[in-house]
N, C-alpha and C positions, 0 to 999 in steps of 0.2 A: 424707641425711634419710630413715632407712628405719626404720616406724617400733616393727616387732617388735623387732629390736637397742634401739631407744630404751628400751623398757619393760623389756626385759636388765637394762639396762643403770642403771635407778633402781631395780630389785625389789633389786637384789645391793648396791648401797652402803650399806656400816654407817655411815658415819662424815655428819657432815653439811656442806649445802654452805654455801660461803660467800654465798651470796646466792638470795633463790630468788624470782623473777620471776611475777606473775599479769596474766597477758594479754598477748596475743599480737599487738597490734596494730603500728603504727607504733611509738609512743614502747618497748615492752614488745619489740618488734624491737630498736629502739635501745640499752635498757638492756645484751640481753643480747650486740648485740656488743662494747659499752664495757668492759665487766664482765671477759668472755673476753678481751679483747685487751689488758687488765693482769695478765691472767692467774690472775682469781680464778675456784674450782669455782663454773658458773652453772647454774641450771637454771630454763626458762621452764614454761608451764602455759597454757594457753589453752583455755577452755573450749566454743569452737565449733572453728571453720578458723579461722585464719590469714587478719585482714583481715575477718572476716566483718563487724564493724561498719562502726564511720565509716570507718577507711585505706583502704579500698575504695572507698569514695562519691564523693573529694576533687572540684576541678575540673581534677585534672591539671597543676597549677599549683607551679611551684619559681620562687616569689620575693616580695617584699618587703612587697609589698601597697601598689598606689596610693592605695586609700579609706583602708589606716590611716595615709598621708599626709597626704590630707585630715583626717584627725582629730587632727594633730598628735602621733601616738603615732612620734615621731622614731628613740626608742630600739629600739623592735620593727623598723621599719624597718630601721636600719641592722641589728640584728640579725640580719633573716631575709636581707639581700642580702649580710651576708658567708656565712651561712648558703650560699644559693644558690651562689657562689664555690666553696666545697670538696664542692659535690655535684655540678658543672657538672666538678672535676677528676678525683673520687672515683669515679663514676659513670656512666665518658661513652656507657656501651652504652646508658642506659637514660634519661639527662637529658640536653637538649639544651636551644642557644638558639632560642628562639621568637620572631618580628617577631612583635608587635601595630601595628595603627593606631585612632587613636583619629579616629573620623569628626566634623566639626564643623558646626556650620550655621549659624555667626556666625561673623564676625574676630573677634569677644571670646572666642568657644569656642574657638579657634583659638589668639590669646593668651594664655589663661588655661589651659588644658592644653598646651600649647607648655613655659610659664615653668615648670608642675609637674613636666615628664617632666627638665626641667633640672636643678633641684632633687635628683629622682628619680637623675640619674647622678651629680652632684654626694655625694648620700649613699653612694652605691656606692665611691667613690672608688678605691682600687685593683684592688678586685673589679667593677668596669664591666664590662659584654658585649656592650656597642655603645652607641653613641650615639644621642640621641635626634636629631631634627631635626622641621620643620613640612616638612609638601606642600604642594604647590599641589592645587586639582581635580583638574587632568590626572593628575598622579603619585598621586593619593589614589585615584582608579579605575583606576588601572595596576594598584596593590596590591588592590585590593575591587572587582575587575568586579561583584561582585554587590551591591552598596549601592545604596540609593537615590538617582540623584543629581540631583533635585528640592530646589533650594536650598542643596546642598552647596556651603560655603565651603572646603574642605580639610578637614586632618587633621594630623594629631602622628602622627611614626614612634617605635615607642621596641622595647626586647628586652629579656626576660625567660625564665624557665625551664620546659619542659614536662617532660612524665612520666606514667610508667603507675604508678598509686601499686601496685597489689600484684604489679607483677612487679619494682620497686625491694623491698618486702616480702621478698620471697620471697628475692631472693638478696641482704637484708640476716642475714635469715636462716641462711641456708646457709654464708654469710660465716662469721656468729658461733659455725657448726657446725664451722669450720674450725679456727678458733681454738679452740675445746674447750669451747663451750656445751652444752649437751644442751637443746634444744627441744622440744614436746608438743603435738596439738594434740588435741582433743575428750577432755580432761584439767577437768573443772569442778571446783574446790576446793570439799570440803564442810562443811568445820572448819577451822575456826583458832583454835590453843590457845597460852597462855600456862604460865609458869610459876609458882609460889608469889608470887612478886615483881610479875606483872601484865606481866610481858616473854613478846612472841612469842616463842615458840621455834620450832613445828612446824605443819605443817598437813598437812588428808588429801585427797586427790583422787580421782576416781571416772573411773576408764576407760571414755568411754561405749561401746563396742565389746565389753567383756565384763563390766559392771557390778563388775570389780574394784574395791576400797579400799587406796589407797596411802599409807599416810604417809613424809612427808620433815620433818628439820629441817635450820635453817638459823642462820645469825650474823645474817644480816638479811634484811629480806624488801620487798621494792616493790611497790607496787602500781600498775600500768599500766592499766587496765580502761577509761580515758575515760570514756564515758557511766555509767556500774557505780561509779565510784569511790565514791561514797557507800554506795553500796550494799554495798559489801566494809569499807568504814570499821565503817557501822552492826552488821554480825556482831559486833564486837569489844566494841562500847558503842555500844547504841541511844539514848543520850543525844549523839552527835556529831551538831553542827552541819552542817545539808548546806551546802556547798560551791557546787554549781553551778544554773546552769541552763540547758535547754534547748535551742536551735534549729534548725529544721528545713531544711535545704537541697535542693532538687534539681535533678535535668541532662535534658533530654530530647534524644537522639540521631535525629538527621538524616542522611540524603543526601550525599553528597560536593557534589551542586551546587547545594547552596545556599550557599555560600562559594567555591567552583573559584577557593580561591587557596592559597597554603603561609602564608600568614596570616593569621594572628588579627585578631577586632574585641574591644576594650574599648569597651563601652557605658558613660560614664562615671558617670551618674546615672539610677537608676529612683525610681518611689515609693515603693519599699521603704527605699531610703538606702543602697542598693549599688553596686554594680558586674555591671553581666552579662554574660558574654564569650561569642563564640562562636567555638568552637576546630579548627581542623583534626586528629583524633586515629584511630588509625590509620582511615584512608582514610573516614573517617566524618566530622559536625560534632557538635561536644559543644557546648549551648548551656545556662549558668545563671548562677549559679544565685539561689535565695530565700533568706530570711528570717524564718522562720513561729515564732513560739516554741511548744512543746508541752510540757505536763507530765509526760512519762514517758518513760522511756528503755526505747524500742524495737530488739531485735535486728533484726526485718528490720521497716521503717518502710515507709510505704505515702507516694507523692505524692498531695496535696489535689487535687482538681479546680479549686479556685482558682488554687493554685499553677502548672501547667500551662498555664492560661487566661493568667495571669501574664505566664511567660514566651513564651508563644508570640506574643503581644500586643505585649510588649515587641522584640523581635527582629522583627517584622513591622514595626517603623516603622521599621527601619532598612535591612531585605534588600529586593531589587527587588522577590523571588517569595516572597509572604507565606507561612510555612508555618504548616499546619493541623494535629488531630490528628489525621486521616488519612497523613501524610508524618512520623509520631514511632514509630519502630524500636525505640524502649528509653524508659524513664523510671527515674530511679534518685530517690530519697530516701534524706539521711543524718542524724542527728542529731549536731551537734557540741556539746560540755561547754563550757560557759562558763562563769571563774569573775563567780559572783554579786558584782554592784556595789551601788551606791545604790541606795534606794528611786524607782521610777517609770519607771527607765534602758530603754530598751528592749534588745532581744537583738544588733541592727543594733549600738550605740553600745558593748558590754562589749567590751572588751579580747580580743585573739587572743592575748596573751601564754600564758607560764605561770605554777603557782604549785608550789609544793614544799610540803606540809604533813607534820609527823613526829606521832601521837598518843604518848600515854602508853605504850601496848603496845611502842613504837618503830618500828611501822607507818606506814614512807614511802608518800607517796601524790606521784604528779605527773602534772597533769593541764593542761586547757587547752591552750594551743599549737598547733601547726598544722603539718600537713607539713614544709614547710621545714624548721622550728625543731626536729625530731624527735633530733636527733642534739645537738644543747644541752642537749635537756631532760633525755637521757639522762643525759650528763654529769654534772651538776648532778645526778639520783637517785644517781646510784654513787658523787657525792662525799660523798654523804651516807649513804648503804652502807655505804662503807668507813667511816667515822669510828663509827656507831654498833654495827657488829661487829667493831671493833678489826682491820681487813683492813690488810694492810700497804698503804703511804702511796704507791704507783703510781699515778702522774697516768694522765690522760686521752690518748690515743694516737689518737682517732678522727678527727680531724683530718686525717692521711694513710695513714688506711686503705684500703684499696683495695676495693672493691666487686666480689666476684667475677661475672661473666656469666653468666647459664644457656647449659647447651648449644642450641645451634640447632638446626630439625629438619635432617634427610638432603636434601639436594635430589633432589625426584622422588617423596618420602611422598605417598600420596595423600591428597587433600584430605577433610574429613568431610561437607561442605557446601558447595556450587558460589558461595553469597552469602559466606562466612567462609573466610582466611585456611588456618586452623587445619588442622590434618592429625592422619591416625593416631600420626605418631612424637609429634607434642603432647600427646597425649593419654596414651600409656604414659609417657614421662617425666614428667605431671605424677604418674603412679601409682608407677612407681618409684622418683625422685630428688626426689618433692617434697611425699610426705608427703599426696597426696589422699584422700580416705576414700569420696569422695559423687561422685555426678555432679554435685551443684552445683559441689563445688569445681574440678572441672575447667573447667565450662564458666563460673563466675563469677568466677573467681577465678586460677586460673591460666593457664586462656587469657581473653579478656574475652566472650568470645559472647555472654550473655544482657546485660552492658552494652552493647552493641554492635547486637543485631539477638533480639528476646526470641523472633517467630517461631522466625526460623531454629533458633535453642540450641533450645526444642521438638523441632525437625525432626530436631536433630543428637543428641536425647539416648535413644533407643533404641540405635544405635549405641555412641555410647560406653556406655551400662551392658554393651553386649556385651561390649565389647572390657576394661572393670574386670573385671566377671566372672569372664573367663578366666584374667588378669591373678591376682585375688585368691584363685581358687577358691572363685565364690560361685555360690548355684545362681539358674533361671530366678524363684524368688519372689522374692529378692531385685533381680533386674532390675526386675521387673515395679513392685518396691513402688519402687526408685530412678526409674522412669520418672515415678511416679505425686507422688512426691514434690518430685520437679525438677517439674512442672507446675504445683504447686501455690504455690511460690517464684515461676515466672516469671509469674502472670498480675501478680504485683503489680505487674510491667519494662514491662506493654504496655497500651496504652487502649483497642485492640480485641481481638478476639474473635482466640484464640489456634489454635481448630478448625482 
């Protein structure tokens, strides 16, 4: 993934590809390694990094969805838990089984999530990853020393799937770089043109790195963009129907000990009409998320102070040791595309599915869905790819694909940050083999630091603009402007004073 060869390597092709991918997200990841690993010419385009929207935000979560149990959406369900099955096979560096316990404060709660998580394996059925069971007290604070246990009646054991959503990205990615995609990122499409007939044919792209203008055409073309989707529809014909709507989610990151256990709590009901977990992720607690609906699809979204209040409220009637916003490390906000329901439905109540819409131009659009389901939805756009660019008739193969690993650092790299993990060798390989451009993308995105600790990534990002720098052959203004830039993204990550 390097990414002067990349741009070689589209300036020089006469001929056009068979399929050409806009957005770089999750599903627009998925497309282009479905696409490549039938072995059609792919080529993706993303117009920030890689992740920079929603597939970055997620809860870190691979699997089924309890609440869309509760809501009887049976069929997503079992969907997303065979789903979870081939990414739990596919992917085992980087998804993993996770115990949750579901805490109760009644026998009826106790019953009544007990019978659901049954249910819950029962739909899993060959793709199960453990069994659920009821606790008693004792063994429900064995699992959650740190719960409340003032009127604790037990709990429900059950497992499901965790994950880092953009380092799963990244070497979805590089995967589909393997197989013979060509990938792009800071690539914003500025035209999309048809031909006599009202058929896409080509579109132009602007390299934001040296304000070049690229045209490419293609047989077909997808559109991946999530929140943007309408947004990319309407270029073509501002008389299309918008599709989606909004909702806002977010996580605030804690302390390892405020949970000091290797599992998870499912909160099972808030008054939002959710679910809010809180997660052990790397050596941190991930706690959300919301449900805020918003009218606008924001690149980098900002968490409500409501929101925040929300959740830190919510998770305080459950943890021993209430946390405040003084003990919140990170705050993340993400907006996810929902396709629009009935009139009055709230944002909680639509559908996590997806949908596949084709316009008149033959512009595929698929959008909605969810992590999990990423590698479906692809599916389902390439099948509809191939048919409307006359591609030849190769099934889907992704199924047992294999997920390449990223390299690991050297043991003994020195650390960037005494609070964070991450090291020097993280940080050149995210510049060498992963396509970084920014000091954001290194410290948001390819390692997790500003989701993780927004201080510290501050602390840690003089340093690496150094070490890019060098790396890229850029001079001290440009450090200065990436220090100044990366501060100005992370105040949105922190509730206090960043100085």
């Amino acid at each position: 993934m390097q990414r002067s060869r990349i741009l070689d390597s589209i300036r020089s092709r006469k001929r056009a590809w068979d399929i050409v991918i806009i957005g770089g997200g999750a599903t627009g990841a998925g497309c282009a390694l479905d696409a490549a690993s039938r072995g059609f010419d792919v080529l993706l385009l993303e117009q920030h990094d890689f992740g920079k929207g929603t597939s970055s935000r997620s809860t870190k979560l691979i699997h089924g969805g309890v609440r869309y149990l509760r809501q009887g959406n049976i069929s997503l369900v079992r969907e997303a838990l065979r789903e979870r099955a081939i990414l739990l096979k596919n992917a085992p560096h980087v998804v993993h089984k996770q115990a949750f316990v579901i805490p109760c404060y009644s026998l009826w709660q106790k019953l009544f999530y007990g019978f659901g998580m049954k249910v819950y394996d029962w739909l899993a059925g060959r793709h199960k990853i453990g069994t659920s069971r009821m606790l008693s007290k004792t063994e429900t604070l064995e699992h959650l020393p740190s719960i409340k246990e003032n009127g604790l009646a037990g709990g429900v054991l059950y497992f499901d799937g965790q994950f880092d959503d953009t380092r799963l990205l990244i070497d979805v990615l590089r995967t589909a770089e393997k197989h013979g995609a060509v990938v792009l990122n800071y690539a914003k499409v500025s035209m999309i043109g048809a031909d006599e007939t009202g058929r896409l044919t080509h579109l132009t792209f602007n390299d934001a790195e040296t304000g070049e203008r690229i045209g490419v055409s293609a047989k077909a073309f997808i559109n991946a963009t999530g929140i943007f989707s309408d947004t990319v529809r309407r270029t073509l014909d501002d008389r299309t129907e918008k599709t989606l709507k909004f909702s806002q989610g977010i996580h605030i990151v804690l302390e390892r000990k405020f949970l000091q256990t290797g599992d998870a709590i499912m909160i099972p009901k808030t008054s939002d009409g959710r679910v809010l977990f809180c997660i052990p992720w790397h050596d941190h607690v991930l706690v959300g998320t919301t449900d805020t609906p918003v009218e606008t699809a924001e690149l980098e979204p900002k968490a409500l102070e409501a929101e925040i209040d929300f959740v830190l409220e919510t998770a305080g009637k459950y943890l021993s040791e209430r946390p405040t916003r003084n003990d919140i490390l990170s705050v993340f906000a993400g907006i996810r595309p929902l396709i629009k329901g009935g009139a009055g439905m709230t944002t909680s109540s639509l559908s996590r599915g997806h949908r596949l819409f084709v316009d008149a131009s033959g512009l595929i659009t698929i959008t909605g869905g969810k992590w999990t389901t990423y590698r479906r939805m692809a599916e389902d756009a390439v099948n509809k790819a191939a048919s409307i660019g006359n591609l030849s008739a190769a099934g889907c193969k992704t199924e047992n694909v294999h997920i390449d690993a990223s390299t690991t650092s050297e043991p003994g790299s020195e650390q960037v940050h005494p609070d964070l993990p991450y090291t020097r060798d993280d940080v050149l390989r995210a510049i060498t083999d992963e396509m970084s451009r920014t000091v954001e993308d290194v410290l948001a995105r390819r390692t997790r630091a500003l989701f993780l600790n927004a201080r510290a990534a501050i602390q840690m990002s003089p340093e690496v603009a150094e070490i890019m720098s060098l790396e890229m052959s850029k001079d001290e203004a440009w450090v200065a402007e990436q220090i100044k830039a990366f501060a100005d993204v992370a105040r949105n990550y922190s509730v206090r004073d960043l100085a």
